[in-house]
C-alpha distance (Angstrom), angle and dihedral (degrees) to the residues before:
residue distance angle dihedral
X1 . . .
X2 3.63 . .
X3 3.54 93.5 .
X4 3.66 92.7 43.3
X5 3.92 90.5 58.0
X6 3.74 97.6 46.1
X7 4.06 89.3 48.3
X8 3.84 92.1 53.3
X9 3.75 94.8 44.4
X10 3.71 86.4 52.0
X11 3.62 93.3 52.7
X12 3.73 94.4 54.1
X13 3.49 88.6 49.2
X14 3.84 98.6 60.0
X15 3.26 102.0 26.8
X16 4.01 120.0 112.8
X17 3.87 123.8 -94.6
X18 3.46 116.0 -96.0
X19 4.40 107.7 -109.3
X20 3.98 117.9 -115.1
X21 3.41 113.7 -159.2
X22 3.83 105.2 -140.7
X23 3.85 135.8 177.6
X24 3.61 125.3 160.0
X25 4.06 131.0 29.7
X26 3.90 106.3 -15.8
X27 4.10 115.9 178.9
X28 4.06 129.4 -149.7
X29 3.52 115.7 -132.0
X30 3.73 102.2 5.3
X31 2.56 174.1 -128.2
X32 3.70 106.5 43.4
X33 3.86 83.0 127.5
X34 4.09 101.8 -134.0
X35 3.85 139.9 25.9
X36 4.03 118.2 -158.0
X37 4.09 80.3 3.5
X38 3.87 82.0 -64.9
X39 4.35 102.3 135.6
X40 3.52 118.3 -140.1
X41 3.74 123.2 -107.2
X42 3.95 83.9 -165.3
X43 3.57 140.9 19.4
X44 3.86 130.3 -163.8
X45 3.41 130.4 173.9
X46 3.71 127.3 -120.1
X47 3.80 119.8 -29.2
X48 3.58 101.4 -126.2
X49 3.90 125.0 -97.9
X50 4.10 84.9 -91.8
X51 3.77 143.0 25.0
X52 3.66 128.6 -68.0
X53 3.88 106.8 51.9
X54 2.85 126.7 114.1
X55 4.06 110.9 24.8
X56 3.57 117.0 -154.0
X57 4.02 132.6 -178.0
X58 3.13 120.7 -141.0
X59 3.69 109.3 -125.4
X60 3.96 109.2 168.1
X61 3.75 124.6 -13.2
X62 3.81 119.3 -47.5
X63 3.59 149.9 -156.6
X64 4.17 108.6 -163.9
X65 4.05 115.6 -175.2
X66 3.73 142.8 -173.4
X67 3.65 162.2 117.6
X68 3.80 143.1 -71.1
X69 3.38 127.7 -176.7
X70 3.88 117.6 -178.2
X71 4.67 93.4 -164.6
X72 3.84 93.1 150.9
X73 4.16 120.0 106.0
X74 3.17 93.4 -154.7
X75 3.88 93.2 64.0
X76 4.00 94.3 -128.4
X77 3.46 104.1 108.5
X78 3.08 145.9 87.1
X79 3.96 138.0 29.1
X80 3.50 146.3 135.8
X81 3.47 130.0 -119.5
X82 3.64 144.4 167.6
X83 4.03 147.0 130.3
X84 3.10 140.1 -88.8
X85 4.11 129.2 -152.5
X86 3.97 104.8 -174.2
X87 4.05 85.3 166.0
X88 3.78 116.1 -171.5
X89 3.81 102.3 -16.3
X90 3.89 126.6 85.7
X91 3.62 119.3 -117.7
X92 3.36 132.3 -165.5
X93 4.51 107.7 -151.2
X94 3.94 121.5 -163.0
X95 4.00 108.3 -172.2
X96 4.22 104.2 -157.4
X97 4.17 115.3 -176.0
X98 3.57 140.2 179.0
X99 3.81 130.5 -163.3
X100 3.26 111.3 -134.8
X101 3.66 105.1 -161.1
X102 3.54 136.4 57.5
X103 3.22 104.7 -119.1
X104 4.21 113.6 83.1
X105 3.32 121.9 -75.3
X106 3.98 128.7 -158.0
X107 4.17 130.9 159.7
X108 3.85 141.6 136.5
X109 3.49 130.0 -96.1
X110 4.19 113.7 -154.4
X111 3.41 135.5 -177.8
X112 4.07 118.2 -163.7
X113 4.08 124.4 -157.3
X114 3.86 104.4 -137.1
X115 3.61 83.0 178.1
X116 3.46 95.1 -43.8
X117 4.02 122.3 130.2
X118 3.64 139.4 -159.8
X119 3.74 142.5 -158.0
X120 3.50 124.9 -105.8
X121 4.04 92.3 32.2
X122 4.08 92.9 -88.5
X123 3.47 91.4 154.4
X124 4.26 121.5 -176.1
X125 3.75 102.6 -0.3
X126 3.47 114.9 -130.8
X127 4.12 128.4 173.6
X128 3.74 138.1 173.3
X129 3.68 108.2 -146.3
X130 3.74 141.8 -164.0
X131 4.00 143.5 174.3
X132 3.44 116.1 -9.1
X133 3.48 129.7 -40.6
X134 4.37 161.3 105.1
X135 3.67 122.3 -78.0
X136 4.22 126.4 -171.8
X137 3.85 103.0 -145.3
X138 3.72 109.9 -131.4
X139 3.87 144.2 88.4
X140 3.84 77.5 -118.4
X141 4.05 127.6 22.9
X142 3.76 95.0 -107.0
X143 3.61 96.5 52.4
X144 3.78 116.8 150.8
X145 3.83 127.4 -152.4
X146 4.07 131.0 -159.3
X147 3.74 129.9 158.1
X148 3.44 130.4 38.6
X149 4.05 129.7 -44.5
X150 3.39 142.0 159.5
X151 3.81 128.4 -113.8
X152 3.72 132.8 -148.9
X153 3.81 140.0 176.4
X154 3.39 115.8 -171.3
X155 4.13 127.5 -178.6
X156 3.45 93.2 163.5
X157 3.83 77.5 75.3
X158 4.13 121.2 96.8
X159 3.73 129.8 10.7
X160 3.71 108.5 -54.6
X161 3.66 123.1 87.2
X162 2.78 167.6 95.5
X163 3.52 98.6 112.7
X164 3.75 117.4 38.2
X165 3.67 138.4 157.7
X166 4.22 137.6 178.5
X167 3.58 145.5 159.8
X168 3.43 115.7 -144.4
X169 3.71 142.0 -175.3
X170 3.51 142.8 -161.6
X171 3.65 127.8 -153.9
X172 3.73 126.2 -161.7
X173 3.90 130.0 -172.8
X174 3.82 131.3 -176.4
X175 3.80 103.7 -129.9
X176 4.07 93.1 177.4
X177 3.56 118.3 142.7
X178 3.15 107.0 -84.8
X179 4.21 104.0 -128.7
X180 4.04 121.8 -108.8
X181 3.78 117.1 -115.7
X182 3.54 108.2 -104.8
X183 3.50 88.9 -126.4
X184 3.73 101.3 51.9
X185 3.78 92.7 84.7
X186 3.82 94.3 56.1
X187 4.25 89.7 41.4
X188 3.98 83.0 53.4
X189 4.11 88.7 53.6
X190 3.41 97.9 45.4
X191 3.89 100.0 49.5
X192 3.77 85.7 46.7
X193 3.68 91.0 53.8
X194 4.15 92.5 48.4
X195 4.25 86.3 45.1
X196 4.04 89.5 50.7
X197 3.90 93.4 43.3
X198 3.85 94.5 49.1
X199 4.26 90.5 47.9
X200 3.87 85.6 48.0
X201 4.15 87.7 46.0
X202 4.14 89.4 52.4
X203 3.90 91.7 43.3
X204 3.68 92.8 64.4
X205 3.40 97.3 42.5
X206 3.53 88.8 51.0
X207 3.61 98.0 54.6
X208 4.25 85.5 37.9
């Protein structure tokens, strides 16, 4: 029995996190219910002291918010983490945050692949922050991102401490192609064939 229980709590300890679809507003360490008077479509709770937890797919565009608070003097704690699936489409991500102390703040922003890719050859994403502030993700500013990756905000990060506190927000936009109408070739043709009947139409009465 012994055995039995130690195997199954090992299993739920490596086995993968569960996928949430998500579109829309989704808030970290809720539920406070709204941020800028935006409400939440979902509400976690806190995303882990690390990366991988929780693991949400990216539906429809998004707009995912929280708090960090790095309280600990011996600069070990705390950070959020989670992942990201963005699957097939191309998203565009803006990360915006604001200390909200005045003391200093300072931390690093990264971004993973876990077989994930992105346009432009970016690569791993990784950013030294300070203050307050808005940040397009990218090696270049129309960087894309599709697959999976990891995400993790870390004050404990840098010099400052021990006492430091953001909000922070990132923003996610589908920038796939958005699909011609199947009839927008054929419109195309046909105006072309009404614009090169009328020239032919004035050319003879021209030369009439």
């Amino acid at each position: 029995m012994r055995n039995f229980l130690t195997a199954a709590v090992f299993l739920a300890l490596v086995a993968p996190a569960t996928a949430v679809p998500v579109s829309g507003t989704i808030e970290e360490g809720g539920p406070s219910g709204n941020y800028n008077g935006i409400a939440a479509d979902h509400t976690f709770g806190d995303f882990s002291n690390g990366t991988g937890a929780p693991l949400l797919t990216a539906t429809g565009d998004f707009k995912i918010w929280g708090s960090v608070t790095h309280v600990n003097t011996n600069q070990n704690l705390y950070k959020d983490g989670w992942t990201m699936d963005f699957g097939t489409g191309n998203f565009g991500l803006v990360f915006d945050w604001q200390n909200t102390l005045a003391s200093p703040l300072d931390f690093q922003f990264k971004m993973t692949s876990a077989g994930g890719t992105s346009t432009g050859g970016s690569g791993d994403i990784t950013e030294n922050l300070t203050g307050s502030g808005s940040l397009i993700i990218g090696a270049i500013a129309n960087t894309l991102f599709s697959g999976i990756w990891t995400v993790s905000i870390d004050p404990i990060f840098g010099s400052n401490g021990p006492t430091e506190t953001m909000n922070w927000q990132l923003t996610g936009t589908n920038m796939a192609a958005v699909p011609v109408p199947a009839a927008l070739p054929l419109l195309a043709g046909g105006l072309g064939i009404l614009g090169l009947a009328g020239w032919r139409r004035r050319k003879r009465s021209l030369i009439a």
